[in-house]
C-alpha positions as CSV (number, residue, x, y, z in Angstrom):
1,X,126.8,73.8,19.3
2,X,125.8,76.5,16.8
3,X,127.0,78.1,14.0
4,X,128.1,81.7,12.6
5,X,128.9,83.3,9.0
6,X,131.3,86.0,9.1
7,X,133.7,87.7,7.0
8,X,137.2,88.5,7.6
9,X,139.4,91.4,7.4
10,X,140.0,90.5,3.4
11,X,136.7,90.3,2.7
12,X,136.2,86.2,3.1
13,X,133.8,84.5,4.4
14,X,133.1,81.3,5.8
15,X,130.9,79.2,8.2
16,X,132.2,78.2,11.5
17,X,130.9,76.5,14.6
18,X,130.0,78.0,18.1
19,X,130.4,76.2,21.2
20,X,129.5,77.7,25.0
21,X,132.7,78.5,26.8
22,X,132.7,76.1,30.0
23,X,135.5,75.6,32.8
24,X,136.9,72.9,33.3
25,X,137.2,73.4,36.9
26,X,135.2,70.8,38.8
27,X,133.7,72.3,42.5
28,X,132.5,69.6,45.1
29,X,130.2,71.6,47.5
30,X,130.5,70.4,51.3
31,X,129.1,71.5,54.6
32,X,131.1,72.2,57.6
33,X,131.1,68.2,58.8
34,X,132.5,67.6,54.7
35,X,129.2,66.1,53.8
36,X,128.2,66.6,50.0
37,X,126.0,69.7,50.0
38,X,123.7,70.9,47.0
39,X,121.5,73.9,45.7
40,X,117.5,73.1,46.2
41,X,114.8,75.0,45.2
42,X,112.0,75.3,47.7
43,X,108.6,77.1,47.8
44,X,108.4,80.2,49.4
45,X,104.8,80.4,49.8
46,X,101.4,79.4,48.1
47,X,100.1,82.2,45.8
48,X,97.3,82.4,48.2
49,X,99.1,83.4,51.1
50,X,101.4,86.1,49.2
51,X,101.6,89.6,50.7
52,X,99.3,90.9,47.8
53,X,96.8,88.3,49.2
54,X,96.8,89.2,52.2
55,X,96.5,92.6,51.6
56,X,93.1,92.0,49.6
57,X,92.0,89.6,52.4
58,X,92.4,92.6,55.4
59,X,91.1,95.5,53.1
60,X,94.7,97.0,52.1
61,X,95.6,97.4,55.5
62,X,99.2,97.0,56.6
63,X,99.1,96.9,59.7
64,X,96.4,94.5,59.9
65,X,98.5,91.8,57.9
66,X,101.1,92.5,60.3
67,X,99.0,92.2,63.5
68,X,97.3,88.9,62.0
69,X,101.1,87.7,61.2
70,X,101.6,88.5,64.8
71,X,98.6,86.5,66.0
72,X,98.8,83.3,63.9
73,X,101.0,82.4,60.6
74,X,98.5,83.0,57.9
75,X,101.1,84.1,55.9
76,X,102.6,79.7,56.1
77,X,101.0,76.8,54.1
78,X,102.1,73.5,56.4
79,X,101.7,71.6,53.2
80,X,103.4,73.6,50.8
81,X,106.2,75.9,52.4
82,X,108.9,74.9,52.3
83,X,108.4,71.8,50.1
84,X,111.5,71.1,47.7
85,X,111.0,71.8,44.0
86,X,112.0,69.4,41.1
87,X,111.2,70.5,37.7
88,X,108.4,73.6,37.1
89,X,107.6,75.4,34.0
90,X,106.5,79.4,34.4
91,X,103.5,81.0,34.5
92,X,101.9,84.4,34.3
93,X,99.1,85.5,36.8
94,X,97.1,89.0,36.5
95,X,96.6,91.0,39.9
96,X,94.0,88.8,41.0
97,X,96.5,85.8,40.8
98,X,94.6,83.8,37.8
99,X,96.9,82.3,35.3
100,X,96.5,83.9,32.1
101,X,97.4,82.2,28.6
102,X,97.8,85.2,26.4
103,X,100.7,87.6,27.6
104,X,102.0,90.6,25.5
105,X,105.8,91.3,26.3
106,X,107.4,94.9,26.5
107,X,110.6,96.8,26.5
108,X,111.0,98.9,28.6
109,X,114.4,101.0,28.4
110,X,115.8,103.5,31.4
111,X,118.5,106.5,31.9
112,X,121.5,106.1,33.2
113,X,119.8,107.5,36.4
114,X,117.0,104.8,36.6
115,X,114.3,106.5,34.9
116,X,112.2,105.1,32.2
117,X,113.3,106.8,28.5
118,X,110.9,104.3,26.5
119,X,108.6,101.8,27.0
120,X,107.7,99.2,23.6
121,X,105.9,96.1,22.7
122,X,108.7,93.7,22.7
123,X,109.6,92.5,19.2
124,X,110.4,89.0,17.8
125,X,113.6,89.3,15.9
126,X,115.0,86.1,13.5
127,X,118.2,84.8,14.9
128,X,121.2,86.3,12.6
129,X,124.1,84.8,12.8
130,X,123.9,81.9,10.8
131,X,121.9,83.5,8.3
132,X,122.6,84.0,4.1
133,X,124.7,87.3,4.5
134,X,127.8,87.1,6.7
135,X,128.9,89.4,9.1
136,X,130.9,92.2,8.5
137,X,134.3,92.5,9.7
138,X,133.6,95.9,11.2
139,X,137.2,97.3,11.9
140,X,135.9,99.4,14.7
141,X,138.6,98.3,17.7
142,X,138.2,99.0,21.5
143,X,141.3,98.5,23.9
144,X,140.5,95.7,26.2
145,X,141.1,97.7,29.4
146,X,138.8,100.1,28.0
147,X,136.0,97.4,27.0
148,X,136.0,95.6,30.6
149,X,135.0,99.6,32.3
150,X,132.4,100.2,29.9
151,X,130.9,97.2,28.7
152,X,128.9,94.5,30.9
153,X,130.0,91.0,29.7
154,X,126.9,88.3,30.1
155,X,127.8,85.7,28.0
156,X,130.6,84.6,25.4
157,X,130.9,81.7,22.8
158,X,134.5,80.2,21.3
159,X,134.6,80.1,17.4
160,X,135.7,76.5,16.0
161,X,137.1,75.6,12.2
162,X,135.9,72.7,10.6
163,X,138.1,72.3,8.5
164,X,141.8,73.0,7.3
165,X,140.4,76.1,5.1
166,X,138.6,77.4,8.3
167,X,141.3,76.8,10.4
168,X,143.7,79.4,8.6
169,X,140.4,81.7,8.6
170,X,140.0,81.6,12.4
171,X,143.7,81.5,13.1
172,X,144.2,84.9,10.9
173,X,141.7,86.5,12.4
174,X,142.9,85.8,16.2
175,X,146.0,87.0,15.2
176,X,145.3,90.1,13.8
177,X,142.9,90.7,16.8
178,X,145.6,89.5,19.6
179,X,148.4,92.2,17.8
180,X,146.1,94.9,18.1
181,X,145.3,93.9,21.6
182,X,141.8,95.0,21.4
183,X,138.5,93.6,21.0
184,X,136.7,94.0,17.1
185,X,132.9,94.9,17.7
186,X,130.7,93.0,15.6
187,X,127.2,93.4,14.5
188,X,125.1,92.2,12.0
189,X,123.9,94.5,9.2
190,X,125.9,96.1,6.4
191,X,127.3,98.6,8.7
192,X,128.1,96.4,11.2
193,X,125.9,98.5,13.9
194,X,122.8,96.4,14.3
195,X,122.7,93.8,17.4
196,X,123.2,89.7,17.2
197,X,120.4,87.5,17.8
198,X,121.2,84.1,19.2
199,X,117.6,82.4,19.0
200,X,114.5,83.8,18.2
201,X,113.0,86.8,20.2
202,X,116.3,86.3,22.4
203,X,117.7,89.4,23.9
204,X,119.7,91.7,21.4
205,X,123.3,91.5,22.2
206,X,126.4,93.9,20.8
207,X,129.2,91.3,20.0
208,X,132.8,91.6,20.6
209,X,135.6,89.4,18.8
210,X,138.8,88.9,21.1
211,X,141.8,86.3,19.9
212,X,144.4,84.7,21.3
213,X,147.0,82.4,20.0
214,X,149.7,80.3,20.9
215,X,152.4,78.7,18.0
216,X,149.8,77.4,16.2
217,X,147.0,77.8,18.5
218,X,144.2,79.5,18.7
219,X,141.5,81.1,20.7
220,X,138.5,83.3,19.0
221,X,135.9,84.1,21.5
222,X,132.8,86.7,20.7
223,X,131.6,87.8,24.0
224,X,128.1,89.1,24.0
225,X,126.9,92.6,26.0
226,X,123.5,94.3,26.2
227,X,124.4,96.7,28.8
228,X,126.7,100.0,28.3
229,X,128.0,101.7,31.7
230,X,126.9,105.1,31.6
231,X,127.8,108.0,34.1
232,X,124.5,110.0,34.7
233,X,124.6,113.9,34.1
234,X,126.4,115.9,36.7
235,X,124.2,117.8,38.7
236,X,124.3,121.4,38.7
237,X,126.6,122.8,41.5
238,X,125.3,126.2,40.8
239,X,121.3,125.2,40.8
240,X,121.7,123.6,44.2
241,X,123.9,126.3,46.0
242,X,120.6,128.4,44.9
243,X,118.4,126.5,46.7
């Protein structure tokens, strides 16, 4: 459970709580005889006998690593392949497969048609939305069916009052949003245009307020997006006819 500090449409303020939006659906996974059935985690194969390995080991050769793969398995570790995973931590390796203890992270940002527009050292912004100054009740308003075709969706939290005072603060604001039947983008910033951070050096996310309510219920959820569908560039009818 987090918490947030936003303004309303009057100007108010106040701190609420967060909470990740869970179903409540409960899903018993069974195989075809209805025995209980789980997800595992196994090892696909040492680091040693990776394709890049093996490469390196026959010269760069292709067909070499496929003929040895033909002859014999040298691509299988008996003792590890295969071998169910409990819990791991991550680590980097450089091409020559050594761990290495001191990684620098980068953006990278493409196109709409996959190519690569700019390419950063990744930064290591302060989470946001808990922080002294509110955010801004940005008034900018995008229909819902219009949202769901050009926004991607990859997480969402559900605003909770603590209080009597917040209560009537959430509950006017989900009303106001469900009349208009749109979603309220909100940022951080005095424009209301810079992205949320959730933790620190998390991803940057757009945030989108949607309410609900019901007599005197209510359902405020901000649903996070880093991802804007784009149609790439028509091409040139008249340039390929040419050719």
């Amino acid at each position: 459970m987090g918490t947030i500090n936003l303004l309303n449409s009057a100007g108010r303020d106040a701190v609420v709580t967060t909470e990740s939006v869970r179903s409540a659906l409960k899903v018993r996974w069974v195989d075809d005889k209805g025995r209980q059935a789980a997800s595992v985690r196994v090892v696909k194969t040492a680091v040693d006998r990776s394709l890049e390995a093996l490469r390196h080991e026959y010269k760069g050769e292709l067909s070499a690593v496929a003929q040895a793969m033909l002859d014999g398995d040298p691509e299988i570790d008996l003792e590890t392949t295969g071998r169910m995973l409990g819990e791991t931590s991550r680590v980097y390796i450089n091409p020559q497969r050594e761990i290495v203890h001191k990684v620098e992270f980068f953006e990278v940002i493409h196109n709409p048609d996959g190519s690569v527009r700019d390419r950063r050292p990744r930064k290591m912004p302060e989470p946001n939305l808990a922080g002294e100054v509110p955010l801004r009740w940005s008034g900018v308003y995008i229909d819902k069916a219009e949202a769901v075709r050009k926004f991607v969706f990859s997480g969402k939290v559900q605003l909770h009052h603590i209080n009597g005072l917040t209560y009537d603060f959430l509950y006017g604001m989900a009303k106001e949003l469900e009349a208009r039947n749109a979603l309220m983008l909100l940022g951080a910033g005095p424009k209301s245009n810079q992205p949320l951070i959730l933790r620190r050096g998390s991803t940057p996310y757009k945030g989108f307020l949607e309410g609900r309510t019901q007599g005197d219920k209510y359902c405020l959820l901000l649903h996070f997006s880093n991802l804007e569908l784009k149609a790439p560039a028509k091409a040139d009818k008249t340039a390929g006819d040419a050719e």
